[in-house]
C-alpha positions as CSV (number, residue, x, y, z in Angstrom):
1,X,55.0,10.6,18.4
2,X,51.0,10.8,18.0
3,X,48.2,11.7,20.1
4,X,48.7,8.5,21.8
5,X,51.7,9.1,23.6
6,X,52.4,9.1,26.5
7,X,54.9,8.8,29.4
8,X,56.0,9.0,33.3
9,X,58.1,11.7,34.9
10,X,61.2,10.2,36.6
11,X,64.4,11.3,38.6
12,X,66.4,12.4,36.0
13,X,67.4,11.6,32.8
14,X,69.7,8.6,33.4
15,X,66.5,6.8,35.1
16,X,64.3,7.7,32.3
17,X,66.7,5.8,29.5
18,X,66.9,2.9,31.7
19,X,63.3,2.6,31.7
20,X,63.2,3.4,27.6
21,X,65.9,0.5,27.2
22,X,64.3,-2.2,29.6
23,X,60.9,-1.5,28.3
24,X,62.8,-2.0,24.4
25,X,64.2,-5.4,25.4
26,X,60.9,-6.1,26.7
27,X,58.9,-5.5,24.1
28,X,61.0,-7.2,21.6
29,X,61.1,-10.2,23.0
30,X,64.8,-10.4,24.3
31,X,64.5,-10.6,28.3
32,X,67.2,-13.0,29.5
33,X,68.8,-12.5,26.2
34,X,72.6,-11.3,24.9
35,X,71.3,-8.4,23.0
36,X,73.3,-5.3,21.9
37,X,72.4,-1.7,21.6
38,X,73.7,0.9,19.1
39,X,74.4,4.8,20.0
40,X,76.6,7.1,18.9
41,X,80.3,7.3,19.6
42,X,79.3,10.7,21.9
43,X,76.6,8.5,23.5
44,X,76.0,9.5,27.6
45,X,76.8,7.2,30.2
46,X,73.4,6.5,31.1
47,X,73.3,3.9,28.3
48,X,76.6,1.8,29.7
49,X,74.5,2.2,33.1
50,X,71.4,0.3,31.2
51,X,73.2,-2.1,30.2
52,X,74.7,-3.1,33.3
53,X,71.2,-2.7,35.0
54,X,70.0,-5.5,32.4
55,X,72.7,-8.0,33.2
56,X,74.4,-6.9,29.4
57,X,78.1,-6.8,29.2
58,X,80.0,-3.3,28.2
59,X,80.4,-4.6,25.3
60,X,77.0,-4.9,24.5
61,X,77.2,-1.3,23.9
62,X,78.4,-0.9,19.8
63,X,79.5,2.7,19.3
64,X,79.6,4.1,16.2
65,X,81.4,6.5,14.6
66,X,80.3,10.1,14.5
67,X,81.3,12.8,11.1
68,X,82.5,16.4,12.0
69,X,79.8,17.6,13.3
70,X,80.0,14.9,16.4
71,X,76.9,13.5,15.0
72,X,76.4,9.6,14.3
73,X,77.0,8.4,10.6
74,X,73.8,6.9,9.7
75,X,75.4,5.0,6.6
76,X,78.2,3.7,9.4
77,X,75.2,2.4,11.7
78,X,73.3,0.4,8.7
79,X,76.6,-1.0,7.9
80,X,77.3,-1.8,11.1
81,X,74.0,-3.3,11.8
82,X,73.9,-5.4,8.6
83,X,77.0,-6.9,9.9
84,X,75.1,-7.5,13.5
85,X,75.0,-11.0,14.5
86,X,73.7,-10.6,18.2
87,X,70.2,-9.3,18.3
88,X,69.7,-5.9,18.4
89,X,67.4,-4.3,21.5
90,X,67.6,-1.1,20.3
91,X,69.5,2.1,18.3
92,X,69.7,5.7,20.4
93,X,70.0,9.1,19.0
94,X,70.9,11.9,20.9
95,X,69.2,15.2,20.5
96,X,72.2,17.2,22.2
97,X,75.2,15.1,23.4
98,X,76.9,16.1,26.5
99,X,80.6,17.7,25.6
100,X,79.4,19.5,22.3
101,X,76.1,19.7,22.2
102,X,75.9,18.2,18.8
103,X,72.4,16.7,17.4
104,X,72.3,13.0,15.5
105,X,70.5,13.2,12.4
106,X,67.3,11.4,13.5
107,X,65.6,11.8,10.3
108,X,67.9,8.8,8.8
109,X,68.4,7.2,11.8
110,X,64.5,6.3,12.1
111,X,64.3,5.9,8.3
112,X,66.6,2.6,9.1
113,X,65.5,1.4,12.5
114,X,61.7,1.4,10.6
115,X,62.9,-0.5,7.5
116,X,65.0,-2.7,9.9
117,X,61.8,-3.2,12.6
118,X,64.3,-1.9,15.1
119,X,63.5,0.5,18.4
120,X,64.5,4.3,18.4
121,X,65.0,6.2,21.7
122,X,66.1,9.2,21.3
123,X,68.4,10.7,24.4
124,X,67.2,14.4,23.9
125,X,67.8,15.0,28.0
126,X,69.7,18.0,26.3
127,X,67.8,19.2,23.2
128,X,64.4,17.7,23.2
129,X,63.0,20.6,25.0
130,X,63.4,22.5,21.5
131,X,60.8,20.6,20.8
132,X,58.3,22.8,22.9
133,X,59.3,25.8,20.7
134,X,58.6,27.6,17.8
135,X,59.3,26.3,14.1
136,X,62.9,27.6,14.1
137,X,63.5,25.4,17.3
138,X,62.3,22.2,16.2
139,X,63.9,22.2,13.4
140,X,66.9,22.0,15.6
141,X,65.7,18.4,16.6
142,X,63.6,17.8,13.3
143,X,62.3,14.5,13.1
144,X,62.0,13.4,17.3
145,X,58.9,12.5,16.8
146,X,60.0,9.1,14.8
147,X,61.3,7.9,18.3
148,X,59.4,4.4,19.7
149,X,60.7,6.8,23.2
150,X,62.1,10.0,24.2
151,X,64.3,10.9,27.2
152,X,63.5,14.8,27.9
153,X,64.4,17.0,30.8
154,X,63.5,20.4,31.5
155,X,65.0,21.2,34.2
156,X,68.3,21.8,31.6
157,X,66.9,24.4,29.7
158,X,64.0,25.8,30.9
159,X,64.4,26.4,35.0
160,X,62.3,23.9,36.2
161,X,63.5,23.3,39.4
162,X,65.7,19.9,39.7
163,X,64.6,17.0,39.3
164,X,62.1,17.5,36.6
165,X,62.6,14.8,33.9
166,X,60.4,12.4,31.4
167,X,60.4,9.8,29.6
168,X,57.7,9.2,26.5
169,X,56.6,6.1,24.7
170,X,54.8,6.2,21.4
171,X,52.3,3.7,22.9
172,X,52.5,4.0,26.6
173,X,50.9,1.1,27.2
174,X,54.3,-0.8,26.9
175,X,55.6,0.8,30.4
176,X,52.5,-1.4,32.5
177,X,53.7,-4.4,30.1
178,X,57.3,-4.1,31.3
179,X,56.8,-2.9,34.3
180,X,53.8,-4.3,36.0
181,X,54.0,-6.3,39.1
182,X,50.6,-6.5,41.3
183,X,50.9,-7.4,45.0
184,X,48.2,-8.4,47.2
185,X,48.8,-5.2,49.5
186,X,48.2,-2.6,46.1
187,X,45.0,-2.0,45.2
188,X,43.5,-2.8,42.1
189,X,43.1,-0.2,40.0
190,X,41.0,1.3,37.6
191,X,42.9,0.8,33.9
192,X,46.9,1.4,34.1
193,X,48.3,1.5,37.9
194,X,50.9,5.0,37.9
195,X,52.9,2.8,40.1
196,X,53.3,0.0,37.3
197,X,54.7,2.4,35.3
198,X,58.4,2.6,35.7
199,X,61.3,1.5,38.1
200,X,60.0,4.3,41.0
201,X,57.2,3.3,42.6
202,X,56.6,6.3,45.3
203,X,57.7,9.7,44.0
204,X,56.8,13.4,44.5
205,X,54.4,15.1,42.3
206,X,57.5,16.5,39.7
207,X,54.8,16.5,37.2
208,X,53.0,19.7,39.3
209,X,56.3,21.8,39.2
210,X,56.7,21.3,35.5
211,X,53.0,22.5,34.6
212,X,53.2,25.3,36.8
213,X,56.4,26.2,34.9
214,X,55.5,25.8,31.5
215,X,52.2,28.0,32.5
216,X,54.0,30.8,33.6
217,X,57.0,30.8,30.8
218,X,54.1,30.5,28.2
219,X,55.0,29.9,24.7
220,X,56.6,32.9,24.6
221,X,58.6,32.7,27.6
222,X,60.0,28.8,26.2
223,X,61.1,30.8,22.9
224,X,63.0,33.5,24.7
225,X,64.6,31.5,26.7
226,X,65.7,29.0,23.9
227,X,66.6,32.1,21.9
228,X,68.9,34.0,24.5
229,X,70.7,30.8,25.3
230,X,71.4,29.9,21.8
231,X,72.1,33.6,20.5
232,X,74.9,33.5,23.9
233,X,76.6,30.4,22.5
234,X,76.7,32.2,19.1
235,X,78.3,35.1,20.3
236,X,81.0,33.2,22.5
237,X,81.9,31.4,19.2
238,X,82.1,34.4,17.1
239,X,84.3,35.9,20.0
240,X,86.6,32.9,20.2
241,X,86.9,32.5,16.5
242,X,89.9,34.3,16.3
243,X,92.1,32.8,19.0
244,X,94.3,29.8,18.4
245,X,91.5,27.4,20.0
246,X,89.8,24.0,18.7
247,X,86.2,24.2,19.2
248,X,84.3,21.2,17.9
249,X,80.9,22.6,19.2
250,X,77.4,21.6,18.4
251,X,74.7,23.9,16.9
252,X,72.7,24.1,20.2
253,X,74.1,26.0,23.3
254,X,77.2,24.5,24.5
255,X,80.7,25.4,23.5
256,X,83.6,23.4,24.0
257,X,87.1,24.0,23.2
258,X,90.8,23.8,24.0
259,X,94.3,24.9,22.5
260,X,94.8,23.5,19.0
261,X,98.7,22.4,20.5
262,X,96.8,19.2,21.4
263,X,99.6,18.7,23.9
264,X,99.0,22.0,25.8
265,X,95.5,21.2,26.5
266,X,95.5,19.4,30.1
267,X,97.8,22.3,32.4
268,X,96.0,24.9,30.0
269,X,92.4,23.8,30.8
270,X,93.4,23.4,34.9
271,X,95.2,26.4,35.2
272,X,92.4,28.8,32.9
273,X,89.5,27.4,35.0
274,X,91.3,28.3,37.8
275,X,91.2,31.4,36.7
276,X,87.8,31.4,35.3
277,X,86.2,30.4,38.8
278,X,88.2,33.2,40.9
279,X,86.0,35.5,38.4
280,X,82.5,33.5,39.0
281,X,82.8,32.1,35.7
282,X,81.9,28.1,36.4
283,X,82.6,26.1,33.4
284,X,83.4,22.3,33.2
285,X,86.0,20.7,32.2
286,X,85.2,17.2,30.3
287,X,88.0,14.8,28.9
288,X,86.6,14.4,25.2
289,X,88.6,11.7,22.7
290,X,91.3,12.2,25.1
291,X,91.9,16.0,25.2
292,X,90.5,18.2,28.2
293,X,88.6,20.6,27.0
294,X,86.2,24.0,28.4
295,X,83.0,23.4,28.2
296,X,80.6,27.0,28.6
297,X,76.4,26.0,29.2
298,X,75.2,28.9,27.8
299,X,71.2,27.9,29.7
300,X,71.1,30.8,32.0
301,X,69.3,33.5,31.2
302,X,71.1,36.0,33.6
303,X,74.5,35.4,31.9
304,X,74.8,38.7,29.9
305,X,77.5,40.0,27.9
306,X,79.4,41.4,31.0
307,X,80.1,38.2,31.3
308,X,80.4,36.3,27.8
309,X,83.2,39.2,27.3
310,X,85.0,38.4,30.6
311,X,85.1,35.0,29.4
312,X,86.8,35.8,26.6
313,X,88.8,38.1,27.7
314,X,90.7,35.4,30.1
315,X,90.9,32.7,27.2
316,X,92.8,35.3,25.4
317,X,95.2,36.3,28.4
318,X,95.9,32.5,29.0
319,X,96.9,32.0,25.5
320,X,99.1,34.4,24.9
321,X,100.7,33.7,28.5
């Protein structure tokens, strides 16, 4: 994003898009307006949340169409926005959506926005944090640093201790623009207020957990942790491979998947996590494009292959029973 960039830590990721998207609308021009905003298909909820938090109508919010992968088309988008008649406050990647884990070619995406004069915010409250890695990791999110903002939240990946969440702006300066709103009882300060900054005005010091953490994981320690959990997701795909499932799973380290009998998929998914919990094995269970699913986080660094094999082990009982 340059050496210019810069940003606030907020309370969670949800709060930090919010501020991204007003700050968009704002610096475009459209407060009071009927603008629209473009994600992906996968998009989080935090952007419907935005848009109600801006006065904007649901349908402000124009999904589009991911491929196979779960990742957004970016010839459906510049179609789709060549077609736009409302104007357009902003287009959001995401760098790790929620059910899959599956990472929007940002690359393209920015090469449009810029030839269109359009905002990017990427959502990378799952996969940004790759960023922070070695070359092999970035790669995984190649391109971020195209965004106008960035939603990023260690405390997903990394351990930092809840809530521990940023947002970052290419030029900063746009967050006292939007946000700035002096009162006689504040005191003037020196160059940009931290309380003109964002929607929170008093909030704890989450930026002093996150250096502390970083400092003590080192770069070493942020590799090895990015490494275990995606090397755990590989191995739970390559053990599920075999059985009868459908796993439409990123390439980060989530894994989702169900029966392929689509119509077995609800009483399977209740009944195996069930199962799964009487063991200690938590995994969610999200509703994606109308089919429950399992969904295995494979973030924590004490989940070994005792347990990856347990795992299996019960997806393969509850199949064949």
């Amino acid at each position: 994003m340059g050496e210019g960039a810069g940003g606030i830590m907020a309370s969670g990721g949800t709060i930090c898009t919010i501020t991204a998207l007003v700050t968009a609308r704002h610096q475009r021009g459209l407060d009071g307006q009927q603008a629209c905003l473009y994600a992906s298909a996968d998009c989080h909820n935090s952007l419907a949340k935005a848009l109600r938090v801006m006065g904007l109508p649901a349908a402000a919010l124009r999904l589009v169409s991911t491929d196979d992968a779960g990742r957004l088309d970016p010839h459906r988008l510049d179609q789709s926005l060549e077609k736009e008649t409302d104007p357009i406050l902003a287009v959001v990647a995401t760098a790790g959506t929620t059910v899959r884990g599956a990472v929007d070619p940002i690359g393209p995406i920015a090469d449009i926005c810029h030839r269109r004069g359009l905002w990017l915010h990427v959502d990378g409250a799952i996969g940004a944090v790759c960023g922070l890695g070695g070359q092999r990791h970035q790669e995984l999110v190649a391109h971020m640093g195209c965004a106008d903002s960035l939603t990023i939240n260690p405390q997903k990946w990394l351990g930092i201790a809840k809530a521990s969440a940023m947002v970052l702006l290419r030029q900063p300066q746009a967050l006292a623009d939007t946000f700035a709103a002096p009162l006689a009882y504040m005191e003037p300060a020196r160059g940009v207020h931290g309380g003109d900054c964002g929607l929170q005005g008093t909030r704890p010091a989450e930026v002093l957990k996150l250096w502390l953490g970083l400092r003590h994981l080192g770069q070493q320690g942020i590799d090895e942790l990015l490494d275990g959990a995606l090397q755990r997701a590989q191995t739970l795909r390559q053990a599920l491979a075999p059985l009868p499932l459908a796993m439409p799973s990123g390439n980060l380290h989530i894994v989702c998947f169900r029966p392929r009998t689509a119509g077995s998929s609800e009483a399977w998914s209740r009944h195996t996590r069930e199962q799964l919990l009487d063991q200690g094995l938590m995994l969610s269970r999200p509703r994606y494009r109308g089919q429950h699913y399992l969904k295995a986080v494979l973030g924590n660094p004490f989940t070994g292959m005792q347990q990856i094999a347990a795992l299996v082990d019960t997806i393969s009982a509850s199949l064949s029973s």
